[in-house]
C-alpha positions as CSV (number, residue, x, y, z in Angstrom):
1,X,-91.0,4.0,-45.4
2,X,-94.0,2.4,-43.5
3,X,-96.2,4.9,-41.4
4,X,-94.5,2.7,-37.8
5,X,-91.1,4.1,-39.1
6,X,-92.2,7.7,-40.2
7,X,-93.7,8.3,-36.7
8,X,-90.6,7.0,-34.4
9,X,-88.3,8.9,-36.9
10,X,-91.1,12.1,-37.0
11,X,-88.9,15.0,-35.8
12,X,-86.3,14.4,-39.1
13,X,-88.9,13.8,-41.8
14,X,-90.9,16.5,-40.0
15,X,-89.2,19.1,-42.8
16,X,-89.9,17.1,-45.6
17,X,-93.7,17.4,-44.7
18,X,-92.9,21.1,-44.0
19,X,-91.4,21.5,-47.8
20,X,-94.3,19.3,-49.1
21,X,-97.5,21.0,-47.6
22,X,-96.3,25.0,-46.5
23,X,-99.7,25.4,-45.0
24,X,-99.1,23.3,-42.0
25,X,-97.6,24.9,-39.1
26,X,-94.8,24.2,-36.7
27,X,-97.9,23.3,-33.9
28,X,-99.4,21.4,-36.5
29,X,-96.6,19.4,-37.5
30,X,-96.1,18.8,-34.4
31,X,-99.8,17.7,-33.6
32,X,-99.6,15.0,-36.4
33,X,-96.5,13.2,-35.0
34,X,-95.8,11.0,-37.5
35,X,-99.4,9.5,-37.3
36,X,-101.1,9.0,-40.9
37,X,-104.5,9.6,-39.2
38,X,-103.8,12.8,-38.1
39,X,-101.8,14.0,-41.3
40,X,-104.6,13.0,-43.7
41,X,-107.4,14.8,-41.2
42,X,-104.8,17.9,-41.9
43,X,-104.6,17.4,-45.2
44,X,-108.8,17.3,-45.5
45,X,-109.0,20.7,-43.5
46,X,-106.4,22.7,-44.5
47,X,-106.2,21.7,-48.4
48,X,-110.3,20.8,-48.6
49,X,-109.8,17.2,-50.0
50,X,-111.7,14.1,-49.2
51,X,-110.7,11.4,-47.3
52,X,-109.5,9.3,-50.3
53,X,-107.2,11.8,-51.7
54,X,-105.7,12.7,-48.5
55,X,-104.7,9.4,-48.3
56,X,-103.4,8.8,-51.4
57,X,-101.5,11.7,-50.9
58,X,-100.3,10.8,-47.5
59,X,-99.6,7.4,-49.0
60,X,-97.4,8.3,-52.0
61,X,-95.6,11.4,-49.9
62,X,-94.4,8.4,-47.1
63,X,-93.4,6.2,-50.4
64,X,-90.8,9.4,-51.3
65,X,-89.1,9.1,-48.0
């Protein structure tokens, strides 16, 4: 799923981000909105990764959906 389709469809894959990363809050989830920008900004905060790796991980968790 491309990141155009993962944001207009954010509030049903919004649980499979919940199950994937269990640090993110409801706000926070919420905050992201289905953008990748704002999900891999997340990701560098609340797991500590640089920018590359939050991508990739961003990248390969929209490739599962």
């Amino acid at each position: 799923m491309n990141w155009d389709q993962i944001e207009g469809k954010w509030t049903e894959v919004k649980g499979k981000a919940r199950a994937s990363w269990g640090e993110f809050t409801d706000d926070e989830l919420d905050q992201i909105g289905g953008k990748k920008d704002q999900l891999v900004g997340k990701l560098q905060q609340k797991y500590g990764l640089e920018r590359e790796e939050a991508e990739k991980r961003a990248d390969d968790w929209a490739n599962t959906l």
